[in-house]
N, C-alpha and C positions, 0 to 999 in steps of 0.2 A: 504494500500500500504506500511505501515512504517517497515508490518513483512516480506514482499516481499523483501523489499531495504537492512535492516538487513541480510535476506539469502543469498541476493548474493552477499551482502560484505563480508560474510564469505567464499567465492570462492577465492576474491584477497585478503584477508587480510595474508595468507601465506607467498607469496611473497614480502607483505612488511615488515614481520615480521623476513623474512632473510635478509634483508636488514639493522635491527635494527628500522624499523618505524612500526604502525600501522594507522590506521581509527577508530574514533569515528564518528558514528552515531549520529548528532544534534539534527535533523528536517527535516518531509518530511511536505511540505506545500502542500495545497489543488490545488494550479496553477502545480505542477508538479515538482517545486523547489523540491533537496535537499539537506542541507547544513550538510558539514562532516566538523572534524577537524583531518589534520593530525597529527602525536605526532611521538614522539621520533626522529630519523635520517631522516624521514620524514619532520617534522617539517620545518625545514631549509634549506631544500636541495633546492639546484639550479633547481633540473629537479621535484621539488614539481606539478609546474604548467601540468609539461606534466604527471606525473604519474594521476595525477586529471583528466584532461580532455581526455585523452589519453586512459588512464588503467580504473579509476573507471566511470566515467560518461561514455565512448561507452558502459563499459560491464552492465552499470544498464538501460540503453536509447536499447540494443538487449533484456534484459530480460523480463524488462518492461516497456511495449508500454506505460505508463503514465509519464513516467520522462522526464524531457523536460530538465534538467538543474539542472549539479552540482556545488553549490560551496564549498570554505572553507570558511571558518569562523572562 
């Protein structure tokens, strides 16, 4: 699943890269977990939490039916 979750963080990783932020790729754990780190303008931002659960956790929880949950770390 970790090269599935990889793929399709390369779909929004664009968008936050116009932004001035990216996504690192942590850990996808066996429960479904997978914990990213945002970086850059990302990092700090106020709306971090809704780009997270919002932007990357619905678009990995539509592609792939085994992610139950993203966080940061």
């Amino acid at each position: 699943m970790k090269k599935q979750v990889q793929t399709t963080l390369e779909k929004i990783r664009p968008a936050l890269q116009n932004d001035g932020g990216d996504v690192v790729l942590v850990d996808v754990e066996d429960d479904g977990t997978v914990k990213v780190q945002l970086t850059g303008a990302c990092a700090g931002c106020p709306m971090a939490t809704m780009t997270l659960k919002h932007g990357i956790e619905r678009l990995l929880k539509q592609e792939i039916p085994g992610v139950k949950e993203v966080l940061s770390v």
